[in-house]
LUMZAZA-394825 format. One record per residue (C-alpha): residue number from 1; residue in one letter; x, y, z. Coordinates in steps of 0.05 Angstrom, whole numbers, always signed. Example, Ala and Ser with C-alpha at 12.3 -4.5 7.8 and 13.67 -1.06 7.14 Angstrom:
<rec lolum="1" lumke="a" u="+246" v="-90" w="+156"/>
<rec lolum="2" lumke="s" u="+273" v="-21" w="+143"/>
//
This chain:
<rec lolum="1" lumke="x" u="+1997" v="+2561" w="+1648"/>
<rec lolum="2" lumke="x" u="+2070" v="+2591" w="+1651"/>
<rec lolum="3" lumke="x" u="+2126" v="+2557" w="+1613"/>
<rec lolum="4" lumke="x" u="+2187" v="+2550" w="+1651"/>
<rec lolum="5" lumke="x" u="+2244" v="+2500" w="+1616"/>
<rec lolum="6" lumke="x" u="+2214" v="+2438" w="+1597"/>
<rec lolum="7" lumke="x" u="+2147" v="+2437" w="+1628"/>
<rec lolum="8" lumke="x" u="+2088" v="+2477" w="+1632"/>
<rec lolum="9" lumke="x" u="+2061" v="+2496" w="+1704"/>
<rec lolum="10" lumke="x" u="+1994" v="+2526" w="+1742"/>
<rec lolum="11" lumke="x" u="+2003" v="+2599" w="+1781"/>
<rec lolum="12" lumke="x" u="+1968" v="+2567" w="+1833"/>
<rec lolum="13" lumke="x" u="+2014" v="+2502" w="+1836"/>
<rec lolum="14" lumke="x" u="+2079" v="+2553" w="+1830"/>
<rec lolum="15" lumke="x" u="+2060" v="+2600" w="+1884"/>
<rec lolum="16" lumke="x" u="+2042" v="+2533" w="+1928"/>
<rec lolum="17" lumke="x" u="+2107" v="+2505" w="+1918"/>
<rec lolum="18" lumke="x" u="+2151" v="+2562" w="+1930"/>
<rec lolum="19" lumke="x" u="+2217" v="+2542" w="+1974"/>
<rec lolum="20" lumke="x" u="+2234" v="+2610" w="+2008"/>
<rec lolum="21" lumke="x" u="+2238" v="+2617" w="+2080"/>
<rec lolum="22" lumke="x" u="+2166" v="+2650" w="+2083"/>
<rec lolum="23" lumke="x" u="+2143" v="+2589" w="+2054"/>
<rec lolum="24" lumke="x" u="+2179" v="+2534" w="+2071"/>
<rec lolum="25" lumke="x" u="+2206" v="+2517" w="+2152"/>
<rec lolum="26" lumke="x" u="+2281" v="+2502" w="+2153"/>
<rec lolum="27" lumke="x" u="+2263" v="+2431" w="+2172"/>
<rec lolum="28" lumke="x" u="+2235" v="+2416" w="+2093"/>
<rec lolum="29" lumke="x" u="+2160" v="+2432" w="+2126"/>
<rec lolum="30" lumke="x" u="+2115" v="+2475" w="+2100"/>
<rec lolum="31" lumke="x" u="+2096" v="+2544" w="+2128"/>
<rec lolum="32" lumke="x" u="+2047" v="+2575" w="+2085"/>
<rec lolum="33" lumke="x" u="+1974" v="+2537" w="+2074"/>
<rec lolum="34" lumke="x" u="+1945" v="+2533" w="+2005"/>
<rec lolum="35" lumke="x" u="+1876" v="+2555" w="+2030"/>
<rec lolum="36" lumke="x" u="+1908" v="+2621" w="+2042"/>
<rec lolum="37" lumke="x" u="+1924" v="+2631" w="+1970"/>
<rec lolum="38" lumke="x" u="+1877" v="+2677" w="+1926"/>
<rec lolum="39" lumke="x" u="+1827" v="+2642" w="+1873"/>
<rec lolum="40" lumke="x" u="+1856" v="+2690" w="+1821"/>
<rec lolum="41" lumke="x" u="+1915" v="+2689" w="+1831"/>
<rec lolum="42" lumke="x" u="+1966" v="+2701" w="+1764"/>
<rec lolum="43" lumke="x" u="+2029" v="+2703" w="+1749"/>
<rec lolum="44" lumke="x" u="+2059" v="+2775" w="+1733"/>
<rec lolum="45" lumke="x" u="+2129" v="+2768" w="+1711"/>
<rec lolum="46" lumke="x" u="+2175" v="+2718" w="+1694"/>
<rec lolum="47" lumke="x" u="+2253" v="+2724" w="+1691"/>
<rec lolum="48" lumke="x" u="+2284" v="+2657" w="+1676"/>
<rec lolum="49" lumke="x" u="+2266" v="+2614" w="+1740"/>
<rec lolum="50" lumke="x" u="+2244" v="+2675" w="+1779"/>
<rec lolum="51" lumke="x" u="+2174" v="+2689" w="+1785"/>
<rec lolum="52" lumke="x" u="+2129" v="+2749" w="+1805"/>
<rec lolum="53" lumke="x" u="+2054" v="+2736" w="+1829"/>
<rec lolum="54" lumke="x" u="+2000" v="+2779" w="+1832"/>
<rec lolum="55" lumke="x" u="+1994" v="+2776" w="+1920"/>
<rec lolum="56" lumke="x" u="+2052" v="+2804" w="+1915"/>
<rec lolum="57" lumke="x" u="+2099" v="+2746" w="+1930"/>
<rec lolum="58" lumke="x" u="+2162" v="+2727" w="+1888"/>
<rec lolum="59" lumke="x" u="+2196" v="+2654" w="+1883"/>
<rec lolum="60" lumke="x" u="+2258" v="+2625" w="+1856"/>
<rec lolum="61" lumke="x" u="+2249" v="+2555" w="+1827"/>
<rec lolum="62" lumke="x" u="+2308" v="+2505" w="+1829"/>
<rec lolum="63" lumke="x" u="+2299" v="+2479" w="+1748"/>
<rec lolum="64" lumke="x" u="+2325" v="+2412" w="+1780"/>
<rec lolum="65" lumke="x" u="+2277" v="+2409" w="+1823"/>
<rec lolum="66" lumke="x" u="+2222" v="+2431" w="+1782"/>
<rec lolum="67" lumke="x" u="+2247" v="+2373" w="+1717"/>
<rec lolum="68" lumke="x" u="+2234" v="+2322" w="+1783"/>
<rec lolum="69" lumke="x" u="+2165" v="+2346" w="+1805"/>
<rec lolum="70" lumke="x" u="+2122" v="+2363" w="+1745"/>
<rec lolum="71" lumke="x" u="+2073" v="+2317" w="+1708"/>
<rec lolum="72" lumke="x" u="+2036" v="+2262" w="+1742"/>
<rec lolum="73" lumke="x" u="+2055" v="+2221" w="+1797"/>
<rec lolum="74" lumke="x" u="+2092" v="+2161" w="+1768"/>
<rec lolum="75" lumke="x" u="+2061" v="+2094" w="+1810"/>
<rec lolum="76" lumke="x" u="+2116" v="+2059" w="+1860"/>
<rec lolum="77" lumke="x" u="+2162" v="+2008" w="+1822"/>
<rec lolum="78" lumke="x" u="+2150" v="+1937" w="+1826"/>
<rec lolum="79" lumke="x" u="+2162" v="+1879" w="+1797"/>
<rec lolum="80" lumke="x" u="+2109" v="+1822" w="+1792"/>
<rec lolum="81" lumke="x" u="+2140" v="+1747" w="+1788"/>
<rec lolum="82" lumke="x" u="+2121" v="+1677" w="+1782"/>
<rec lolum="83" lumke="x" u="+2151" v="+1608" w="+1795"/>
<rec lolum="84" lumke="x" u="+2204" v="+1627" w="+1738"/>
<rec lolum="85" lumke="x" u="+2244" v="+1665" w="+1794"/>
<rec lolum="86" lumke="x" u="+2248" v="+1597" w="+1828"/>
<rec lolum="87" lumke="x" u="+2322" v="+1589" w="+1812"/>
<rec lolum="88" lumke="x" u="+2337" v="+1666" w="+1819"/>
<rec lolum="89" lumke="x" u="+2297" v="+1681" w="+1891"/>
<rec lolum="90" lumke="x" u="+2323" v="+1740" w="+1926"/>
<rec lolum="91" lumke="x" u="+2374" v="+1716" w="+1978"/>
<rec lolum="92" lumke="x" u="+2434" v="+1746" w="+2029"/>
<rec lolum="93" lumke="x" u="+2469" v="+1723" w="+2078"/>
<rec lolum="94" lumke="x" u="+2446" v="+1741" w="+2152"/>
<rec lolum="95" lumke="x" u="+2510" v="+1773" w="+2171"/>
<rec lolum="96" lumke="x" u="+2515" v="+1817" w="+2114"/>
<rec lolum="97" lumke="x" u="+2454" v="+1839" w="+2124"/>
<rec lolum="98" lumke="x" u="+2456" v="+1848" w="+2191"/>
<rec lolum="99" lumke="x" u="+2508" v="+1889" w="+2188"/>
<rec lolum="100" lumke="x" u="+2478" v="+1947" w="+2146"/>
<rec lolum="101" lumke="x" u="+2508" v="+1991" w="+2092"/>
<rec lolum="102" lumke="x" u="+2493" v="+1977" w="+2022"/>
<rec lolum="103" lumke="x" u="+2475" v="+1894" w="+2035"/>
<rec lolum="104" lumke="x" u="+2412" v="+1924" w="+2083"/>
<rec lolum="105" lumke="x" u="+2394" v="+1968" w="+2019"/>
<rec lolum="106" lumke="x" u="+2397" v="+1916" w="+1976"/>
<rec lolum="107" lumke="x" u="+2363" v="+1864" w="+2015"/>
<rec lolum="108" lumke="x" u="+2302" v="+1923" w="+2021"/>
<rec lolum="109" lumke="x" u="+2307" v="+1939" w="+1957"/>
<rec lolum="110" lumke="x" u="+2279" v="+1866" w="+1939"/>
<rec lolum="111" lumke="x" u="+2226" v="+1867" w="+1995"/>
<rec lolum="112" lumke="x" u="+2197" v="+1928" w="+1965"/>
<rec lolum="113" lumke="x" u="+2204" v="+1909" w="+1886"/>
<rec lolum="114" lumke="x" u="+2184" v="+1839" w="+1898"/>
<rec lolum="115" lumke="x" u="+2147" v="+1824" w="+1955"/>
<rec lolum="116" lumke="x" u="+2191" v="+1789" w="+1994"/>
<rec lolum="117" lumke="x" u="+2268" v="+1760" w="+2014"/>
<rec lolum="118" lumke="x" u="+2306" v="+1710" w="+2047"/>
<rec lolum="119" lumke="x" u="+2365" v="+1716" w="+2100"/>
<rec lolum="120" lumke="x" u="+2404" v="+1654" w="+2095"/>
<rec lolum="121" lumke="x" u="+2459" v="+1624" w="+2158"/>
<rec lolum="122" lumke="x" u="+2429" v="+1673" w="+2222"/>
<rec lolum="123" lumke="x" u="+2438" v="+1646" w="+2288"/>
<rec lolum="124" lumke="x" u="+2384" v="+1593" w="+2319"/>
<rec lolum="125" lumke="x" u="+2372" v="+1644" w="+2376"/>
<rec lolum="126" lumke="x" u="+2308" v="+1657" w="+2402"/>
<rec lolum="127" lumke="x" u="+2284" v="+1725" w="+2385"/>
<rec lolum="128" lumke="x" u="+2330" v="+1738" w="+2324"/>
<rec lolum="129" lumke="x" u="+2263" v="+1749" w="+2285"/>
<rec lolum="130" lumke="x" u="+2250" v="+1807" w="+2329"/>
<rec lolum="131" lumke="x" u="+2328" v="+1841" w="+2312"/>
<rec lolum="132" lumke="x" u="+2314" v="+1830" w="+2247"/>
<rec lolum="133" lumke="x" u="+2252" v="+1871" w="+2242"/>
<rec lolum="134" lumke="x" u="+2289" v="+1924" w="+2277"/>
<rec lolum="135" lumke="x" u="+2346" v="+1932" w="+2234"/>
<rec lolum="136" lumke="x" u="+2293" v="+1965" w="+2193"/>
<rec lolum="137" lumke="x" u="+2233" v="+1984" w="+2234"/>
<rec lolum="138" lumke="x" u="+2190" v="+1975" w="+2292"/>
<rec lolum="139" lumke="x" u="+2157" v="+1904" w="+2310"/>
<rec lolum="140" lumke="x" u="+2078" v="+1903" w="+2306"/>
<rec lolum="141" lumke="x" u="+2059" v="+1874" w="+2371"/>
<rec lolum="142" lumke="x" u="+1986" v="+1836" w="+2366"/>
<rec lolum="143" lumke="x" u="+1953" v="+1795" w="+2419"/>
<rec lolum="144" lumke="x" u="+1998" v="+1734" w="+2396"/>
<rec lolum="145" lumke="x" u="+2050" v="+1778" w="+2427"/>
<rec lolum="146" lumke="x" u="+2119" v="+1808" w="+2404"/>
<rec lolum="147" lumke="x" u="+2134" v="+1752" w="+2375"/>
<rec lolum="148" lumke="x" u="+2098" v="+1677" w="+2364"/>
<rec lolum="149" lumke="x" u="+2121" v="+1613" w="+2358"/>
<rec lolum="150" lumke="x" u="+2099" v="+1566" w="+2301"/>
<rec lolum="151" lumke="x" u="+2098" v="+1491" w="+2323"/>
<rec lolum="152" lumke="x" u="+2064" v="+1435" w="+2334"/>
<rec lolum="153" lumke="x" u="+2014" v="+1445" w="+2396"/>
<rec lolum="154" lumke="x" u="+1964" v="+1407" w="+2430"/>
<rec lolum="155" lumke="x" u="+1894" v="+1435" w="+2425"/>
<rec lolum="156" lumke="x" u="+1915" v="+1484" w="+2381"/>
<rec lolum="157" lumke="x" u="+1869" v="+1557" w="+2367"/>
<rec lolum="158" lumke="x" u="+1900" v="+1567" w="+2297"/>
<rec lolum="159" lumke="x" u="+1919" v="+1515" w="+2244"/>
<rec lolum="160" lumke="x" u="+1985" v="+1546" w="+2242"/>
<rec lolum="161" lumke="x" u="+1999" v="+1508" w="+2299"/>
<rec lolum="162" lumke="x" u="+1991" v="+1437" w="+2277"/>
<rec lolum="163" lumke="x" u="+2024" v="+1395" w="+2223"/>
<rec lolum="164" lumke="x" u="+1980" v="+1401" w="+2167"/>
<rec lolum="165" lumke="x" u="+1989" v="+1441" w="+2108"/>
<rec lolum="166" lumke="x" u="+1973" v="+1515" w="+2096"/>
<rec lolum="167" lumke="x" u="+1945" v="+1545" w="+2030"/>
<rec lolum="168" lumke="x" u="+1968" v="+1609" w="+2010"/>
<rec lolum="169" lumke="x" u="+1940" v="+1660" w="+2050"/>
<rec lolum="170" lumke="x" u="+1938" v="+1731" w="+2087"/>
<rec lolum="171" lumke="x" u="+1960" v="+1734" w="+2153"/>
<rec lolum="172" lumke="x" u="+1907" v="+1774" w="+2194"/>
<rec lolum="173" lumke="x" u="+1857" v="+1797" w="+2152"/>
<rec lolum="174" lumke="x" u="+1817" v="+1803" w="+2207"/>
<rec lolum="175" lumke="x" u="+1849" v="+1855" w="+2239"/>
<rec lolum="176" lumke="x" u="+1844" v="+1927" w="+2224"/>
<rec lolum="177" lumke="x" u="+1897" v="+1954" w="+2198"/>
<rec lolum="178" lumke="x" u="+1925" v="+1884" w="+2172"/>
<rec lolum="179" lumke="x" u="+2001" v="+1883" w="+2188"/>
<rec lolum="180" lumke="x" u="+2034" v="+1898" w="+2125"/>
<rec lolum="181" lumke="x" u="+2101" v="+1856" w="+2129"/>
<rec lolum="182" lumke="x" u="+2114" v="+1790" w="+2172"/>
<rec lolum="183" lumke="x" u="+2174" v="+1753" w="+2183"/>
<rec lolum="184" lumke="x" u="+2192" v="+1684" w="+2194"/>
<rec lolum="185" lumke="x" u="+2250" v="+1657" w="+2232"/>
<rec lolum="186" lumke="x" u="+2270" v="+1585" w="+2222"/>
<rec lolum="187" lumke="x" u="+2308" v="+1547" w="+2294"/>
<rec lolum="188" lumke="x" u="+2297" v="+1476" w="+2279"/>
<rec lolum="189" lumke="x" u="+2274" v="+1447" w="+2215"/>
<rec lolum="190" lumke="x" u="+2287" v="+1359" w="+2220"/>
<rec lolum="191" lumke="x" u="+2224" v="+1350" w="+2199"/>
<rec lolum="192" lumke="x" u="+2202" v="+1322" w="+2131"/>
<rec lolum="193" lumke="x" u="+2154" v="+1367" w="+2095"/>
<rec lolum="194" lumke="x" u="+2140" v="+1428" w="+2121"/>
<rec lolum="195" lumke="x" u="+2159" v="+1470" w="+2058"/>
<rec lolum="196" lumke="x" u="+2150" v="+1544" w="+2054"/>
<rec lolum="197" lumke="x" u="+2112" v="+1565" w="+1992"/>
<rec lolum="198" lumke="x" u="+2099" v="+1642" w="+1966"/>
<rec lolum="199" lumke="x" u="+2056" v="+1673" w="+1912"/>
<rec lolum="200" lumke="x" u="+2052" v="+1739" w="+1878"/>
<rec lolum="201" lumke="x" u="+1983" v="+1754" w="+1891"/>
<rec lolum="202" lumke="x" u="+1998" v="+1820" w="+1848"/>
<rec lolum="203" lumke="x" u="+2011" v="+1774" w="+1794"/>
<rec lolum="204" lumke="x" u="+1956" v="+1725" w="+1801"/>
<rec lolum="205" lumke="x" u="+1905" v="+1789" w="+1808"/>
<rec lolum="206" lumke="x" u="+1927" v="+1824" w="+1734"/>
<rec lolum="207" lumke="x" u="+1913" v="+1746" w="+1704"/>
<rec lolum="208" lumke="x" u="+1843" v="+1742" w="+1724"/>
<rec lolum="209" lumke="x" u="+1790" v="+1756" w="+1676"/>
<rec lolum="210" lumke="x" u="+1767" v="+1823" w="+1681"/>
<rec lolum="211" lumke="x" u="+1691" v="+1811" w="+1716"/>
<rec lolum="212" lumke="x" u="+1730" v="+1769" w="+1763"/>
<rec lolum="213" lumke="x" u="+1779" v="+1821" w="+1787"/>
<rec lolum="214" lumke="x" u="+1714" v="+1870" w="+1783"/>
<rec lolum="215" lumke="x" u="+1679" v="+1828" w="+1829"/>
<rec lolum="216" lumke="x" u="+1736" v="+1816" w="+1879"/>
<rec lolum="217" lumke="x" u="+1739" v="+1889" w="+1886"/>
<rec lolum="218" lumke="x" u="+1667" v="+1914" w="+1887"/>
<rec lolum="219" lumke="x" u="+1643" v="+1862" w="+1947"/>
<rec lolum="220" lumke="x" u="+1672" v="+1859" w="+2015"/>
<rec lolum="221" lumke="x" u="+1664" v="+1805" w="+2056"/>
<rec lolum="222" lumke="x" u="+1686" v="+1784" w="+2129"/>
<rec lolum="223" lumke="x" u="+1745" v="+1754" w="+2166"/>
<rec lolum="224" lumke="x" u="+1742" v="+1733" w="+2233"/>
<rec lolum="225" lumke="x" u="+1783" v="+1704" w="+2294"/>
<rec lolum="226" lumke="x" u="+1760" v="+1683" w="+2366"/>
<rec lolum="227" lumke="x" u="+1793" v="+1654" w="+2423"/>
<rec lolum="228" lumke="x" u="+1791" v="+1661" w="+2494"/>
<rec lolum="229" lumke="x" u="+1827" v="+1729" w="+2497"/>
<rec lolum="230" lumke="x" u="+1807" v="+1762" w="+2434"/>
<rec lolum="231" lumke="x" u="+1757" v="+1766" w="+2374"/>
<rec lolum="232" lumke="x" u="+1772" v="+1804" w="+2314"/>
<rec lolum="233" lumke="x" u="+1736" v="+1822" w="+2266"/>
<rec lolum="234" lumke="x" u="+1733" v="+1863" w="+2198"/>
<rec lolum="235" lumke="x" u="+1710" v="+1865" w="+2126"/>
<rec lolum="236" lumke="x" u="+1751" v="+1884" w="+2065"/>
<rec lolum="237" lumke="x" u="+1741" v="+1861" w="+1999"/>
<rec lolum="238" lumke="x" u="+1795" v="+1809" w="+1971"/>
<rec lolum="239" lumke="x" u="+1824" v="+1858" w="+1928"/>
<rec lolum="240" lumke="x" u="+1836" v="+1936" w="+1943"/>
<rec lolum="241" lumke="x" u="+1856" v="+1978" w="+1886"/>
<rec lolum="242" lumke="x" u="+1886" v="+2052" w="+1897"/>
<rec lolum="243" lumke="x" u="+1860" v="+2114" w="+1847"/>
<rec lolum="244" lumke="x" u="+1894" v="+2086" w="+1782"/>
<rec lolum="245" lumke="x" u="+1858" v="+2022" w="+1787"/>
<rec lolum="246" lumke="x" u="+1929" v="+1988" w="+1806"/>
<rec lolum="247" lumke="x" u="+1921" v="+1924" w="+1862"/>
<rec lolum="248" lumke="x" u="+1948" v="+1958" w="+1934"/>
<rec lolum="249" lumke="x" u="+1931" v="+1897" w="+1968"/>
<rec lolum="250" lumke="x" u="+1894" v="+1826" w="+1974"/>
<rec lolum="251" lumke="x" u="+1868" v="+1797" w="+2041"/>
<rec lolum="252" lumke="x" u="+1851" v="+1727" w="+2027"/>
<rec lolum="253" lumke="x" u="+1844" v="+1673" w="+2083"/>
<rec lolum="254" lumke="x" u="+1803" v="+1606" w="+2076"/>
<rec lolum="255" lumke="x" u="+1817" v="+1596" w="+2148"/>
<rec lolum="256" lumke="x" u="+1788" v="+1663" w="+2181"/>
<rec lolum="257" lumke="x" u="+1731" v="+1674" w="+2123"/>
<rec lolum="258" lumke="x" u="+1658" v="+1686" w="+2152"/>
<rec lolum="259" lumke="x" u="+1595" v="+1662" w="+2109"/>
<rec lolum="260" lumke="x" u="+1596" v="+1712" w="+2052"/>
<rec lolum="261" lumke="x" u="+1531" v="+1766" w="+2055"/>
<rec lolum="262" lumke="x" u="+1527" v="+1787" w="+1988"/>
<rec lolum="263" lumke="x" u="+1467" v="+1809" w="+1941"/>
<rec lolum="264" lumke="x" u="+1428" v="+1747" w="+1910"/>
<rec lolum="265" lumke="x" u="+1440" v="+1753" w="+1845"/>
<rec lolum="266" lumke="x" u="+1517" v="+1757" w="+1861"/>
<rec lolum="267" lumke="x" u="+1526" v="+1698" w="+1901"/>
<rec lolum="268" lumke="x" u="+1532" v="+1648" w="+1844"/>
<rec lolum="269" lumke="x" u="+1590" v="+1696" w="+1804"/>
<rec lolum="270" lumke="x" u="+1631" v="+1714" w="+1866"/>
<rec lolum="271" lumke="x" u="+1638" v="+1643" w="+1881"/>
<rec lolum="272" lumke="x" u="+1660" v="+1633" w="+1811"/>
<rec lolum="273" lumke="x" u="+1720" v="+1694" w="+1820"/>
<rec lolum="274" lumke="x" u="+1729" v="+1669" w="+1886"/>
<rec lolum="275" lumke="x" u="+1753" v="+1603" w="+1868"/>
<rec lolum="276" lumke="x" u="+1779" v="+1616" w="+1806"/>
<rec lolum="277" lumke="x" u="+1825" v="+1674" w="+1850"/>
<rec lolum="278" lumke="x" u="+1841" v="+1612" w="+1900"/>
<rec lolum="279" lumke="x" u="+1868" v="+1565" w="+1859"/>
<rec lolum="280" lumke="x" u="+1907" v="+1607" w="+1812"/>
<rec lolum="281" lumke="x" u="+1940" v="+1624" w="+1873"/>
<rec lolum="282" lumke="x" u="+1966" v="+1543" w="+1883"/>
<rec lolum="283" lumke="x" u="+1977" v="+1537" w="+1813"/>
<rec lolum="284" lumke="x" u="+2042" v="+1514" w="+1791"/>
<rec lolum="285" lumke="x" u="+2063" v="+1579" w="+1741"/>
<rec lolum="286" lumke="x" u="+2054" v="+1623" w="+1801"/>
<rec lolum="287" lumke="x" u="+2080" v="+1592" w="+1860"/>
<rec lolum="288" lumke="x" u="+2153" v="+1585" w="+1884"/>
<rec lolum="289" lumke="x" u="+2176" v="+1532" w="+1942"/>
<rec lolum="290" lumke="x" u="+2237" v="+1528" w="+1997"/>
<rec lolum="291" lumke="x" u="+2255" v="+1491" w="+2048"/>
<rec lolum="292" lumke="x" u="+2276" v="+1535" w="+2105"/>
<rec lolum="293" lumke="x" u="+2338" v="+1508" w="+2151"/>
<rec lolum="294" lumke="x" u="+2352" v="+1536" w="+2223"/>
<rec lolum="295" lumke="x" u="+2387" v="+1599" w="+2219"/>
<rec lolum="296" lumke="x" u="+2347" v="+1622" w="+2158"/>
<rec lolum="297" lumke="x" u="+2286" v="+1677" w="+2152"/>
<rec lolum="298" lumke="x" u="+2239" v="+1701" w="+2105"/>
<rec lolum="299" lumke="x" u="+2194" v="+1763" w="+2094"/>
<rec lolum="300" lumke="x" u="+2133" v="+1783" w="+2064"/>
<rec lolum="301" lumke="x" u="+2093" v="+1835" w="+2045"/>
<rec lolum="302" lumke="x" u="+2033" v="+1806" w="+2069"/>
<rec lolum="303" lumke="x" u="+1982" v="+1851" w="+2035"/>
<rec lolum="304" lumke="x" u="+2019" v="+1825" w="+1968"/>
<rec lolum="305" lumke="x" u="+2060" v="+1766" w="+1979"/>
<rec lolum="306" lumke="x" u="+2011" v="+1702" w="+2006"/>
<rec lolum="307" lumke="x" u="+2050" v="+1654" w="+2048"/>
<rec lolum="308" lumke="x" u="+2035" v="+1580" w="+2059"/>
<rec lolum="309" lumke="x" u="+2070" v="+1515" w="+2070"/>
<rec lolum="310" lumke="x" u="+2063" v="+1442" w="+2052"/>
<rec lolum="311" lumke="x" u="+2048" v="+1389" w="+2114"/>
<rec lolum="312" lumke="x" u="+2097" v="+1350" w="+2153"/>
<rec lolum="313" lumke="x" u="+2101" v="+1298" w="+2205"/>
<rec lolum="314" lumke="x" u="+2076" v="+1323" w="+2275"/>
<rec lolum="315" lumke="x" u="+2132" v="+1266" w="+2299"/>
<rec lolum="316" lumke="x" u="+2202" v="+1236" w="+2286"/>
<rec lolum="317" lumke="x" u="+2234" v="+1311" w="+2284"/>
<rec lolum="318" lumke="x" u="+2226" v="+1391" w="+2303"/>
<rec lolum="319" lumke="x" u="+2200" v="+1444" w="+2265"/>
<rec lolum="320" lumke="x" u="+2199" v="+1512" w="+2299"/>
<rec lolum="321" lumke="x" u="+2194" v="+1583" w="+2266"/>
<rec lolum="322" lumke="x" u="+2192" v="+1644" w="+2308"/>
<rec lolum="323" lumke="x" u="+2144" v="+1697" w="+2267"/>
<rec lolum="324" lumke="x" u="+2142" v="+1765" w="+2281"/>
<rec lolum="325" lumke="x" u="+2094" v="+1831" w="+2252"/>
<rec lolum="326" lumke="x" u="+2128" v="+1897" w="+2226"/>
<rec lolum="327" lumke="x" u="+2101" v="+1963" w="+2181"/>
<rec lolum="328" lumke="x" u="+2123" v="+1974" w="+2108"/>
<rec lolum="329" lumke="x" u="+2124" v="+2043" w="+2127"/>
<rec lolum="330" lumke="x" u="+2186" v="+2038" w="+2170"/>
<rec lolum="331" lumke="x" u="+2217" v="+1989" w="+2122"/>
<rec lolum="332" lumke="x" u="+2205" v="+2042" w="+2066"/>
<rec lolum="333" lumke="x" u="+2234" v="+2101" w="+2107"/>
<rec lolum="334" lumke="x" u="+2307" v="+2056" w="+2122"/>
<rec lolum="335" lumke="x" u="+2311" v="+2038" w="+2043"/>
<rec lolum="336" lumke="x" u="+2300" v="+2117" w="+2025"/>
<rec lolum="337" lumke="x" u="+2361" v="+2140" w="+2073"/>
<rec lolum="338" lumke="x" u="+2400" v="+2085" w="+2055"/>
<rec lolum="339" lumke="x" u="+2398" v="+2104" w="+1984"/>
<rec lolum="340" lumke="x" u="+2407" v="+2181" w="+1999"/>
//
């Protein structure tokens, strides 16, 4: 290991990570491939932040950039919440969003911290949901389309599409990859009912006991939807975790859930984590509730956030959302240059 300011590093990880314009293309990508580097490779000289190796290469190290790249990968900020944010939820203005700059940072900022935001006073246009997406992104186009409409129908193919309440839920689990972030649009809302409630599934996941969470993340089961254009099908389990063991995302859907095929002896406890999971998630500690009006919009992460909504009469008003499908991805890449 060589010792350079604060921080002890590997030859191998030094030579690697040398900037020079052997090493490293003008446009930030690299040039030369780590296979190519000897096994015993050392380290023959060292001269402050300049350092000889023994295939005959020397690097210069920026010590800023070296302070900001050594140890361990620190995991992505976030901030899980329950229904004591329900007088603080994170909420702009559609124009000042709209308009970019540091209110388009801010209002990304929360999406990616918290799981979600709200745009209050937009315009009642058809197809704002889809501009919206696009100040930051790309729209995921599914076989509902560029966009979908949420109303009352008659003989609907999705509950969404009726007056009755909605559980919290993943959108699309069936679908391979899941869209990570969907959008809601409100143009009328004269309706009673029809609430819009979110919960941190994040949250709800770190309270479970721990052969709960275990078993929600060792057995997959299947979601599926059919109509007369498309059938969709996949299997994930309810929760995914990434390599520190941390929650990277829930698919839960009573609507869409196939018969679950699961060893015998597991049945009876996976039904006990599997409801327990389900109605933590309508508890009242975890779950925040708003009425949307027309103009307004909400997000979601929907691998984190679940969305649902309380019923409301089919008659004697109008309730239409406009919903649309985008990538976190794209989301992620606005927020970093706008906070270059």
């Amino acid at each position: 290991m060589i010792e350079l300011g604060d921080h002890r590093f590997h030859p191998l990880w030094l030579r690697d990570n040398c900037a020079c314009p052997q090493c490293r293309h003008e446009s930030g990508q690299r040039l030369l491939d780590t296979r190519s580097l000897p096994d015993d490779l050392s380290v023959l000289a060292v001269n402050g932040y300049e350092v000889a190796f023994s295939d005959g290469h020397t690097s210069v190290f920026d010590p800023d950039w070296l302070q900001a790249h050594a140890g361990v990968t620190r995991p992505r900020a976030r901030r899980v919440w329950g229904a004591e944010i329900q007088d603080d939820l994170p909420s702009a203005p559609y124009d000042e969003v709209a308009a970019g700059g540091g209110a388009l940072r801010r209002w990304l900022a929360w999406v990616d911290e918290l799981g979600f935001a709200i745009l209050t006073g937009g315009p009642t246009e058809p197809e704002t949901v889809t501009r919206t997406a696009e100040l930051f992104g790309f729209v995921r186009e599914t076989n509902y389309g560029r966009l979908f409409d949420v109303k009352t129908v008659v003989n609907p193919t999705n509950l969404a599409y009726t007056g009755l309440g909605l559980g919290a839920h993943t959108d699309n689990p069936y679908r391979e990859p899941t869209p990570t972030l969907q959008l809601l649009h409100c143009l009328a809302s004269s309706t009673d009912g029809g609430e819009n409630t979110l919960v941190d599934a994040f949250r709800v996941a770190r309270d479970l006991p721990p052969h709960d969470f275990d078993l929600l993340v060792q057995l997959p089961i299947r979601f599926r939807y059919a109509d007369a254009d498309a059938e969709l099908e996949a299997e994930t389990p309810v929760l995914s975790v990434d390599a520190r063991g941390d929650v990277q995302a829930v698919h839960y859907n009573t609507r869409s859930v196939q018969p679950f095929r699961l060893p015998a002896d597991a049945v009876g406890r996976y039904y006990e984590a599997y409801q327990r999971f389900g109605r933590m998630l309508e508890a009242p500690e975890y779950r925040i509730q708003f009425k949307l009006g027309a103009g307004d919009l909400f997000i979601v992460d929907n691998l984190r956030v679940m969305h649902g909504r309380t019923g409301y009469a089919a008659t004697g008003g109008e309730r239409h959302l406009q919903g649309c499908y985008a990538d976190r991805d794209g989301l992620r890449s606005t927020l970093a240059v706008l906070s270059r």
